[in-house]
MIROLUM-790250 format. One record per residue (C-alpha): residue number from 1; residue in one letter; y, x, z. Coordinates in pm, 1 decimal, always signed. Layout:
// residues N
<NUM a <Y X Z>>
...
// end
This chain:
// residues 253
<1 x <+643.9 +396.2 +2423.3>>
<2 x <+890.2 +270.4 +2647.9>>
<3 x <+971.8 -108.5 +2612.1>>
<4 x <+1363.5 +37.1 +2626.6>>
<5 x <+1306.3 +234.4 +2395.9>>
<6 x <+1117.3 +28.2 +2151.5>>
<7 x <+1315.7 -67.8 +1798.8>>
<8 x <+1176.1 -300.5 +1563.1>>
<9 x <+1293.8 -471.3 +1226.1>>
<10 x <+1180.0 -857.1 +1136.0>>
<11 x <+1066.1 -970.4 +860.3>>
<12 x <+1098.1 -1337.6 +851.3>>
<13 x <+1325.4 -1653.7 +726.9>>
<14 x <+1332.3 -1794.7 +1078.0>>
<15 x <+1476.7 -1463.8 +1257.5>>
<16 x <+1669.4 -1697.1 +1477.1>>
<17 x <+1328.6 -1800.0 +1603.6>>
<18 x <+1221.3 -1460.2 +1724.5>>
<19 x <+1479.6 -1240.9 +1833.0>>
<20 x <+1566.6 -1410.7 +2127.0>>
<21 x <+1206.2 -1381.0 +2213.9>>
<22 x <+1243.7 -1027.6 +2142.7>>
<23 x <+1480.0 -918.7 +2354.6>>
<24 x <+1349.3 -1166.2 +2685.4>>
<25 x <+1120.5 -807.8 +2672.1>>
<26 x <+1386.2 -556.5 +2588.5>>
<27 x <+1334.3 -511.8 +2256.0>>
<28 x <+1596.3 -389.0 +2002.1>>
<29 x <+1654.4 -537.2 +1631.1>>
<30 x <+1695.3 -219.1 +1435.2>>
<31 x <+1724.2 -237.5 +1008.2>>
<32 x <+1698.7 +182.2 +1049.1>>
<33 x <+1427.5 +390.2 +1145.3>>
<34 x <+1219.6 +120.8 +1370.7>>
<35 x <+928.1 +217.3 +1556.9>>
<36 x <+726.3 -86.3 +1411.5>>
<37 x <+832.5 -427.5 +1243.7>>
<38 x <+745.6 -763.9 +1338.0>>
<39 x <+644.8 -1050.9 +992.6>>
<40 x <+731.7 -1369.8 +1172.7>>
<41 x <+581.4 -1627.3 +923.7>>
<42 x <+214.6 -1672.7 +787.3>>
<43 x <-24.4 -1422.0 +553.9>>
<44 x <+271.9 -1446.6 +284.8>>
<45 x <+524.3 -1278.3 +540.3>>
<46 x <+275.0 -995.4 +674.3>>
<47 x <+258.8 -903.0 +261.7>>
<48 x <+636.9 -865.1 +228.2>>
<49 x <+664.6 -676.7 +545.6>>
<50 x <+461.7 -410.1 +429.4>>
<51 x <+642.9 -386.0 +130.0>>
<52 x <+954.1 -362.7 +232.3>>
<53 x <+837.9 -81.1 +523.0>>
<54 x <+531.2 +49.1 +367.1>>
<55 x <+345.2 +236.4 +620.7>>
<56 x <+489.7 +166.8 +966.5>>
<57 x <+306.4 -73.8 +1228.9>>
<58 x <+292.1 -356.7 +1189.3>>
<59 x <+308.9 -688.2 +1437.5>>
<60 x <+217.8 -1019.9 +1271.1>>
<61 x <+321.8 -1329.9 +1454.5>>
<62 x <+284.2 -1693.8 +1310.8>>
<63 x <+547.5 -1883.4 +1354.8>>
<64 x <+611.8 -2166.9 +1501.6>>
<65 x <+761.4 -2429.1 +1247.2>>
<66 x <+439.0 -2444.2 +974.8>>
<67 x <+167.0 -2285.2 +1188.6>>
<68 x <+144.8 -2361.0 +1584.3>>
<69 x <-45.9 -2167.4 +1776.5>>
<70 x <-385.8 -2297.7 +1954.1>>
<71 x <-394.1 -2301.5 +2346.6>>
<72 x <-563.0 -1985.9 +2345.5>>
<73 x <-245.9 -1830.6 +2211.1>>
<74 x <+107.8 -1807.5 +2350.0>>
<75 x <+405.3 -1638.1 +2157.8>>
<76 x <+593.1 -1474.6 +2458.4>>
<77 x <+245.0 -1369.1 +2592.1>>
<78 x <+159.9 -1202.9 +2202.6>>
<79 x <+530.0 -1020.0 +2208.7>>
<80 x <+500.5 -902.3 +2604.9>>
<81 x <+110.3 -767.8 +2503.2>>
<82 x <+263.5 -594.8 +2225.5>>
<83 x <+527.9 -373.4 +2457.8>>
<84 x <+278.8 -342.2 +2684.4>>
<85 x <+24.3 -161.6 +2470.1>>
<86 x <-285.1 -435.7 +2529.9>>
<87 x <-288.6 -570.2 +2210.1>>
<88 x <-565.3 -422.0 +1993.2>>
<89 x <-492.4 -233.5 +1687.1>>
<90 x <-649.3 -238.0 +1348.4>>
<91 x <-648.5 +41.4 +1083.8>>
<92 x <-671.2 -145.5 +704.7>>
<93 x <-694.9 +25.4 +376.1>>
<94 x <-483.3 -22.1 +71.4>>
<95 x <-591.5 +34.2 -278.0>>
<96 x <-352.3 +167.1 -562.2>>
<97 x <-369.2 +78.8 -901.3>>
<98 x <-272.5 +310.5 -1156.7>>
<99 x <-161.5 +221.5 -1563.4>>
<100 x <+48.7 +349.4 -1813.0>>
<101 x <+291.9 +603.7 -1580.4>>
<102 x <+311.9 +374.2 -1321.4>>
<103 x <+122.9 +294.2 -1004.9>>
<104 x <+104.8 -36.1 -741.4>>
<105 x <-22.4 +9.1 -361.0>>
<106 x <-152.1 -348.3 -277.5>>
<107 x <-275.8 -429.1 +70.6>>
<108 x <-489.4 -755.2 -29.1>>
<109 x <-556.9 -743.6 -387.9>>
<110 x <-483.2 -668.1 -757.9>>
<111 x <-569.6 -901.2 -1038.4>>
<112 x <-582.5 -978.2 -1399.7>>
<113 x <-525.6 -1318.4 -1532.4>>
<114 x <-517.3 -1395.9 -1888.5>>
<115 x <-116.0 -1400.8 -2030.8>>
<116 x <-264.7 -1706.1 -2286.4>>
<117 x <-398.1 -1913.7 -2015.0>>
<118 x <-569.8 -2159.6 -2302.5>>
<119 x <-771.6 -1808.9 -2370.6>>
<120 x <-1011.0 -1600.2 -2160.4>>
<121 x <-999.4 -1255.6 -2114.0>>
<122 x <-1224.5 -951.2 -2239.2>>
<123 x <-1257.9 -637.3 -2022.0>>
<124 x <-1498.1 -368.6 -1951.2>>
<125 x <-1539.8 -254.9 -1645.2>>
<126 x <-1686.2 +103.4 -1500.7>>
<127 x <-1745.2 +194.5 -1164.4>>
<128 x <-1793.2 +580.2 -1110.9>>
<129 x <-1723.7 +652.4 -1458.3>>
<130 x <-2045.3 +445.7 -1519.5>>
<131 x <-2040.7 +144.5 -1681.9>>
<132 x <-2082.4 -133.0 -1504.5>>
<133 x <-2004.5 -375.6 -1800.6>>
<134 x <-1965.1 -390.3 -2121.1>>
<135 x <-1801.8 -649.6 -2222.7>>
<136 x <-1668.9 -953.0 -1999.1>>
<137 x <-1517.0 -1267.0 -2118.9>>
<138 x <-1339.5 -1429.0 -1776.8>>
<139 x <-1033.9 -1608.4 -1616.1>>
<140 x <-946.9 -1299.4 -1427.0>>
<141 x <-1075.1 -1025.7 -1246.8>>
<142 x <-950.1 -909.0 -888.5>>
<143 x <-1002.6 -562.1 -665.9>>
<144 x <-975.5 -694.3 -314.4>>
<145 x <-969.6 -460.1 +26.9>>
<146 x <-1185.6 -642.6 +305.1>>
<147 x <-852.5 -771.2 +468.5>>
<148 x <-753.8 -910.0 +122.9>>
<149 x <-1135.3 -1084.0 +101.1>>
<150 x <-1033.6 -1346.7 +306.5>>
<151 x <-792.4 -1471.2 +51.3>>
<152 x <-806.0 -1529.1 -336.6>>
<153 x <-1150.5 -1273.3 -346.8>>
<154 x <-1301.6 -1560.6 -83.1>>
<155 x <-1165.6 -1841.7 -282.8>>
<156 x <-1412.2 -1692.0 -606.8>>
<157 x <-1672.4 -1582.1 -422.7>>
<158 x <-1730.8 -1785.4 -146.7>>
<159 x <-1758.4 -1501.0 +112.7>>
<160 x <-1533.4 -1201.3 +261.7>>
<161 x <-1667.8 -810.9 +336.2>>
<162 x <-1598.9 -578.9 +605.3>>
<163 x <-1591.6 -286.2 +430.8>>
<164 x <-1552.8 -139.3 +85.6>>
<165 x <-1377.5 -256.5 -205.6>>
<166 x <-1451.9 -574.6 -347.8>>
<167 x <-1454.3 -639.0 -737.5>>
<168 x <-1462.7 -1026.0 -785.6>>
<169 x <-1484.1 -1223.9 -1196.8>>
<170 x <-1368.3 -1570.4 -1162.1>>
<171 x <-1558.6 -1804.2 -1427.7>>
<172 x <-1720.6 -1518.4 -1607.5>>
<173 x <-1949.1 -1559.3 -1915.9>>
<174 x <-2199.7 -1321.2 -1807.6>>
<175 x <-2209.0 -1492.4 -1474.1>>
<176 x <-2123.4 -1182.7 -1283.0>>
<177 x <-1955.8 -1332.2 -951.0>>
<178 x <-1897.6 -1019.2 -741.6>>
<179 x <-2014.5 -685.6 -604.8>>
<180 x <-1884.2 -486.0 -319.7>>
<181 x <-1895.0 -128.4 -394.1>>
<182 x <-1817.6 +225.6 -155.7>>
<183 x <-1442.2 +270.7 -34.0>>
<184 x <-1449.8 +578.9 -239.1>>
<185 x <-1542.1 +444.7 -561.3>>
<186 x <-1324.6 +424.3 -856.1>>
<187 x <-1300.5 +111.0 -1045.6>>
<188 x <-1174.7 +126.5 -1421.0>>
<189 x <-1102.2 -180.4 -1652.0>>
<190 x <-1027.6 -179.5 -2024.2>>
<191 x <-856.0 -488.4 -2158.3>>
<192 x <-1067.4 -537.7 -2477.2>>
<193 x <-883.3 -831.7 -2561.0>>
<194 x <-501.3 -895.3 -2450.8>>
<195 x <-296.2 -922.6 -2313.8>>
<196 x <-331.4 -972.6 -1981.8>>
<197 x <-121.6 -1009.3 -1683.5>>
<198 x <-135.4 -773.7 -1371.2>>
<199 x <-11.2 -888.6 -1023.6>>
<200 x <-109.9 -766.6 -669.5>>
<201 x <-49.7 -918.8 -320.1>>
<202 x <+224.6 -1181.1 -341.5>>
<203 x <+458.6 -951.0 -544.2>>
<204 x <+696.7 -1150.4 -776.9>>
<205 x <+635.2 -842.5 -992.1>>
<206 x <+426.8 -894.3 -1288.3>>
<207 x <+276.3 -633.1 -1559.8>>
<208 x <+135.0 -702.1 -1951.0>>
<209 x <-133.9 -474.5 -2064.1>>
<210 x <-220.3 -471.5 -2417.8>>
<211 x <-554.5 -437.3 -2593.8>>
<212 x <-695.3 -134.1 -2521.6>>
<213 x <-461.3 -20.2 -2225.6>>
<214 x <-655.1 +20.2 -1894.0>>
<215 x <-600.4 +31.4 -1490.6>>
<216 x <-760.3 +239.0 -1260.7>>
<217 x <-766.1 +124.6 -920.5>>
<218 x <-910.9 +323.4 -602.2>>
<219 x <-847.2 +369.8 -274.8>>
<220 x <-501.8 +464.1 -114.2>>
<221 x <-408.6 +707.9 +41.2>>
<222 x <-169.8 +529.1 +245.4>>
<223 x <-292.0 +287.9 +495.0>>
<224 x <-151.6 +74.0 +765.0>>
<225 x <-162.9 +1.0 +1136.5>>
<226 x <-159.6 -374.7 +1212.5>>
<227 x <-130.5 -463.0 +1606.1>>
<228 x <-286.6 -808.8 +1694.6>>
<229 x <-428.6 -881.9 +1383.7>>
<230 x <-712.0 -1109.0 +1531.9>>
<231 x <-462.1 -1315.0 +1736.4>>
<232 x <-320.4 -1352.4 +1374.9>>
<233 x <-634.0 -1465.0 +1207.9>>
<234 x <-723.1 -1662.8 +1442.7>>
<235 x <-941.5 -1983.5 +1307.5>>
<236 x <-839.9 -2214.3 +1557.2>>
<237 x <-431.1 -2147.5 +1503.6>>
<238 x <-524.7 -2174.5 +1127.7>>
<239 x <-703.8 -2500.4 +1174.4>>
<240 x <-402.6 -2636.7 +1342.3>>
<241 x <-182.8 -2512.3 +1039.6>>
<242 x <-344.0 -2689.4 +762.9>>
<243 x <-394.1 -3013.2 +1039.5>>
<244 x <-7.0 -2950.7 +972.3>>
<245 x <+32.4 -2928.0 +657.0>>
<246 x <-215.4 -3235.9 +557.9>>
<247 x <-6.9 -3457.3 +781.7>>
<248 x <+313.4 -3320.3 +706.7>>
<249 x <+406.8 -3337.7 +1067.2>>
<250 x <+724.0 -3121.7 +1188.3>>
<251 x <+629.0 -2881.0 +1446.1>>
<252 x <+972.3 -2809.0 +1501.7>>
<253 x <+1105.6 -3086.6 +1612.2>>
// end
């Protein structure tokens, strides 16, 4: 694509910040039919983004006033690599979760948590239509993708995977920690004692189940093309952020 022809939408609540970086390299601010949007923020941003433009490319860019970038990384260099076709793109899955008559497409994760949080929860779980547990008394129980591993799945399990779905238990009784299970399996849970509360991603939208209601959750078949997505995850620009954030310094100043 031409860089005059290029239209993008942003997704961010410093859009002062960007744009004028945007258009040093010709690039138009479009809220209608964009070629791609841009999430100027952190891993919070990049969630909404897809949300609100499910499916189109996507270009996540920290920004600059709660997570500065290391040396390695430059945010005109990022934007002009992007026109310019040399940054590398990734291809990540989403999983949908379907209850009741209603369905959720997360891109990171989908978990249970306990509505009573002085009680545990109860669910059995099958994978394949074979059961995989019985019965499961736990805080909560997430289905993360592998780009959603390196979040709230990591923070239970101490690890991340690369491909496949990952089904994590945090605190359970039977002290099942996690498995990591085909991209074409089929994951169903049964809340044997509720209710519990369903969330995904970073969605202010919550769901109850009941006792005896269940979710399915699988693979989606939507999926999404993220541009620069190591430049985004980059350890050293995240090291920097929570430096930032421990010493409550202000970046933009």
């Amino acid at each position: 694509m031409k860089r005059e022809d290029m239209k993008v939408s942003v997704v961010s609540q410093y859009e002062e910040d960007i744009v004028p970086v945007l258009a040093q390299y010709g690039i138009a601010i479009t809220d209608k039919s964009p070629d791609a949007v841009i999430a100027y923020g952190g891993d919070g941003t990049f969630l909404l983004s897809e949300r609100m433009y499910p499916g189109l490319p996507k270009l996540p860019l920290r920004d600059s006033r709660s997570a500065p970038l290391c040396p390695a990384h430059n945010l005109g260099d990022l934007v002009e690599s992007f026109v310019s076709g040399k940054l590398a793109k990734s291809d990540l899955i989403k999983i949908r979760g379907s209850f009741r008559n209603k369905k959720i497409t997360a891109l990171n994760d989908i978990f249970i948590h306990s509505y009573n949080r002085n009680n545990a929860i109860r669910c059995r779980v099958w994978i394949d239509d074979e059961l995989y547990l019985k019965e499961d008394a736990n805080d909560g129980i997430g289905i993360a993708t592998p780009h959603g591993s390196t979040a709230y799945f990591s923070s239970i399990t101490n690890c991340i995977f690369r491909s496949g779905i990952g089904l994590a238990f945090s605190n359970s009784r039977d002290h099942s920690n996690h498995i990591v299970v085909p991209e074409s399996s089929v994951i169903r849970i049964k809340v044997i004692r509720g209710p519990v509360v369903l969330v995904y991603d970073n969605a202010n939208e919550m769901d109850r189940l009941q006792t005896g209601e269940e979710i399915t959750v699988r693979k989606s078949e939507e999926s999404l093309v993220v541009y620069g997505l190591k430049d985004f995850m980059c350890q050293a620009c995240r090291t920097l952020r929570h430096m930032n954030i421990e010493t409550g310094a202000d970046i933009s100043a």
